[in-house]
N, C-alpha and C positions, 0 to 999 in steps of 0.2 A: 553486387555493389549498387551505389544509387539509383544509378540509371540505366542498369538491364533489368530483366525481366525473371533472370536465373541466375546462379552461381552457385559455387562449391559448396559452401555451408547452408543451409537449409535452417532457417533461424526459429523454425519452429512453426507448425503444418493449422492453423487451429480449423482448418474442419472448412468447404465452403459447398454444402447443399444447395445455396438458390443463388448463387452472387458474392460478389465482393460484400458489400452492404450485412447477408447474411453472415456472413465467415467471420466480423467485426462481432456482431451480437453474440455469436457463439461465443467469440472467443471472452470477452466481458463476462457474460453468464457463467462462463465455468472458469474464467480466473479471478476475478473479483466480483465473486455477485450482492457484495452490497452497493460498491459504486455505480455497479448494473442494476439494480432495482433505483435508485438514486437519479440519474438518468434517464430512466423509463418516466418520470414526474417531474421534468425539469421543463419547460417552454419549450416547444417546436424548436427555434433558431437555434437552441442551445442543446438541444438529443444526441446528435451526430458525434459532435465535440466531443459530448462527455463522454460517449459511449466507446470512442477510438481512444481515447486517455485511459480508459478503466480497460482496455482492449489491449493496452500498451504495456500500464502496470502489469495485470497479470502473466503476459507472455515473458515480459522479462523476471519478473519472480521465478518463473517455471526453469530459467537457464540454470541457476544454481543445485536445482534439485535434479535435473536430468540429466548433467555433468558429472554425478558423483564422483565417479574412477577417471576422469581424465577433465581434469577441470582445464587447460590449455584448451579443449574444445567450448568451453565456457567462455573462456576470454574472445575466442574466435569469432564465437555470435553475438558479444553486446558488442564488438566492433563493428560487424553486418549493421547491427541496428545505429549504430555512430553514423556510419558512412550511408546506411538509407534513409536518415534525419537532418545529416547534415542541409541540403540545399530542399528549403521547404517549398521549393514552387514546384504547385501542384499539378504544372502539364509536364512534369518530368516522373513517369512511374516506375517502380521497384517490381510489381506485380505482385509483391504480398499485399492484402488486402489493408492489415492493421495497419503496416507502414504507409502505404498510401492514402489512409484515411488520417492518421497522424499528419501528414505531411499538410493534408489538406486544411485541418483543426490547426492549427500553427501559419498555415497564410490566411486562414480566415477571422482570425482572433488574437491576433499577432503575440503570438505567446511566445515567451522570453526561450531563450536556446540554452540558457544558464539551469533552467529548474526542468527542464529534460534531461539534459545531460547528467542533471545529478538523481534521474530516476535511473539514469544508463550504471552512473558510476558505482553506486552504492550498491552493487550487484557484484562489482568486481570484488568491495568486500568480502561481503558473503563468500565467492567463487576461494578468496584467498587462506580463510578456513584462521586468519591474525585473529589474535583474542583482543575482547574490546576494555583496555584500559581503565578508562574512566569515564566520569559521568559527560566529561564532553566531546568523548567519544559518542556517547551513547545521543547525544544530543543533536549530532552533527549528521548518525545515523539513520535517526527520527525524521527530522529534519528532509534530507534528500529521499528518505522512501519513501513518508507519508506525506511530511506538511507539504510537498513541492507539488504532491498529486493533487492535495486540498488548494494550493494556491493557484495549479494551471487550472481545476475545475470552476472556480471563483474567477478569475478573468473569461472565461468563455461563459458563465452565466450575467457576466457585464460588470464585478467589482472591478472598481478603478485600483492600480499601482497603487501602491504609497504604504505608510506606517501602519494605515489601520487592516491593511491586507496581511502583510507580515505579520501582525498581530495574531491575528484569527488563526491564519495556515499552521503557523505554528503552535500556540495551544492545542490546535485541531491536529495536531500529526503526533503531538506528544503523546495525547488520549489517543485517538487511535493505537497509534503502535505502539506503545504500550502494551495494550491488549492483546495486538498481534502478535506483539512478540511474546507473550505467557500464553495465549493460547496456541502456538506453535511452538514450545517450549519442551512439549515431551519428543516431539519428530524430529528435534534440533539434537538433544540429547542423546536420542537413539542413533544418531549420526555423527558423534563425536563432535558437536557444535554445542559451542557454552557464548552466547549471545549474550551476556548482562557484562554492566562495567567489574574489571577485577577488584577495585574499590571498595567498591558497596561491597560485595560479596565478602570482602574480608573484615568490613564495617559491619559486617551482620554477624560476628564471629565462624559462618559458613568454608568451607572448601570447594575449588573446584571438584574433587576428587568427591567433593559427597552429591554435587550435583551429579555430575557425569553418570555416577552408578545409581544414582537415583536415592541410595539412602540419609539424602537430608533429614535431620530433624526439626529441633527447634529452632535454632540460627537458619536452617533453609525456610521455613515459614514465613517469622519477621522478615527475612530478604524479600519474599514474594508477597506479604502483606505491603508492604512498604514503597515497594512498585506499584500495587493496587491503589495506596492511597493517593500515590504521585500521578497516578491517571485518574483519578475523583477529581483535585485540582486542578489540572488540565482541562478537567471537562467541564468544571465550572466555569474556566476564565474563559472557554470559548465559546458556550454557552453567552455571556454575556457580551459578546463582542458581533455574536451571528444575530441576538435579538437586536439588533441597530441596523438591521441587513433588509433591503426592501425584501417582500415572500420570495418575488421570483428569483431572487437572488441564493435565497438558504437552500436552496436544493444541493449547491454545492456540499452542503456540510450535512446533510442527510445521514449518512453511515453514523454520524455521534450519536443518532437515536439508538445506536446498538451496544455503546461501551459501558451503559449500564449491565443493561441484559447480557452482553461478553461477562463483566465481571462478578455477576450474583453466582454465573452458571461456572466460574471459574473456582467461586468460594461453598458450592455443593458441598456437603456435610459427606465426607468418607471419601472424597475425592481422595485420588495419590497425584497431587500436582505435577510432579516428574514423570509418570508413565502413563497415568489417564489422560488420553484428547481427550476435548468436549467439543461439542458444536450444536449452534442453537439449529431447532427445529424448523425448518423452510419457512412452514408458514408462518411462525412466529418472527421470524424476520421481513417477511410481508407485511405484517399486519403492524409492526412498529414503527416500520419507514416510513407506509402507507400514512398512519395517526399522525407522529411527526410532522408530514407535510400537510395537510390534511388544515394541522392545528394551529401550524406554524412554531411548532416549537420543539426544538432538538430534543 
């Protein structure tokens, strides 16, 4: 619970070689390493923050997929993480490193308890295995996993509250995950998870049945071309809402330098959308965040 050091369920080990401090980096790097490279280029004041946020996302992505066969252990542990978030003062320690470094980014940048939580919640989805309706489903999804991450990493680089924040976070979570969600699309599948609104999918003339087995044809294309274009959009309107953003500030939104390059390497000539991964090449994700920031331009 929040305030011992141990307890029953173990919310997830991420690795600690040299420290707390360590254990946070690790765990960023290998659960989100674009907000981890993202991060790595933000202002001194603002490293730590992002790094326990992008440290936070990924451990709680990980609950869904390490639950498989007994997802009640899933539910178990984003509670853990409810109940070692809830009270963010930071001379009260949990002894996990990410939670106590979250706790600490949340009294030091007074970061809303509403767009955590909804990084907590939207796991529960996933955990519940519910098909997603429709498109405000899908919106609402977006939303709590990506745009909330986009919007707490943007107040700890100093965007103020208000309309023009929402603005951005959410464009910015649409294009991201978007992405995420097609490029994590064949691992979903092979798992008996169909993650797109039933809507579309039937607006596309497609079947779940022909995602599922993977032999979509033409109506599964349009579906997935149509997604792709609905994240070009996204990424323009956030695009022009981050160049109004002092530099030190766009670091938040760094990872949009990759939703191109996500989606050229998505539309790969001979791909099988349904059962090829793809994933861009380390350093080529380097070297575009890097530019990005560099140039100041998503």
């Amino acid at each position: 619970m929040a305030g011992g050091s141990s307890g029953a369920i173990d919310p997830g080990d991420p690795g600690d070689p040299g420290g707390p401090a360590d254990a946070v980096v690790a765990s960023a790097r290998a659960g989100e390493p674009d907000r981890y490279l993202a991060a790595l280029l933000a202002p001194t004041p603002a490293r730590a923050g992002l790094l326990a946020l992008a440290a936070l996302s990924g451990e709680l992505a990980r609950v869904p997929l390490a639950v498989t066969r007994e997802p009640a252990m899933g539910d178990i542990r984003l509670q853990w993480w409810r109940d070692a978030l809830a009270d963010g003062a930071p001379a009260t320690r949990t002894g996990h490193p990410v939670a106590d470094a979250v706790r600490d980014a949340i009294a030091r940048h007074a970061l809303p308890r509403a767009l955590i939580d909804g990084l907590i919640d939207v796991r529960e989805f996933d955990l519940s295995g519910a098909p997603m309706p429709d498109d405000a489903t899908l919106a609402s999804y977006l939303w709590k996993s990506e745009g909330a991450a986009f919007a707490l990493a943007a107040r700890v680089t100093g965007v103020a509250p208000g309309a023009g924040l929402q603005a951005v976070a959410t464009a910015a979570g649409e294009a991201y995950g978007l992405v995420r969600l097609l490029l994590g699309l064949p691992q979903a599948l092979s798992r008996g998870r169909l993650q797109l609104p039933q809507t579309r999918i039937a607006a596309a003339g497609a079947t779940a049945h022909d995602l599922l087995s993977g032999t979509g044809g033409e109506a599964t294309a349009a579906l997935l071309a149509g997604l792709r274009a609905d994240a070009r959009t996204q990424l323009r309107a956030a695009r022009q809402h981050v160049a109004d953003l002092p530099r030190t500030q766009r670091t938040a939104f760094l990872p949009l330098a990759l939703v191109e390059p996500y989606l050229r390497t998505l539309e790969r000539p001979g791909r099988h959308p349904l059962r090829e991964a793809v994933e861009l090449v380390p350093f080529a994700r380097v070297v575009r965040i890097a530019a990005a920031h560099w140039l100041g331009r998503i």
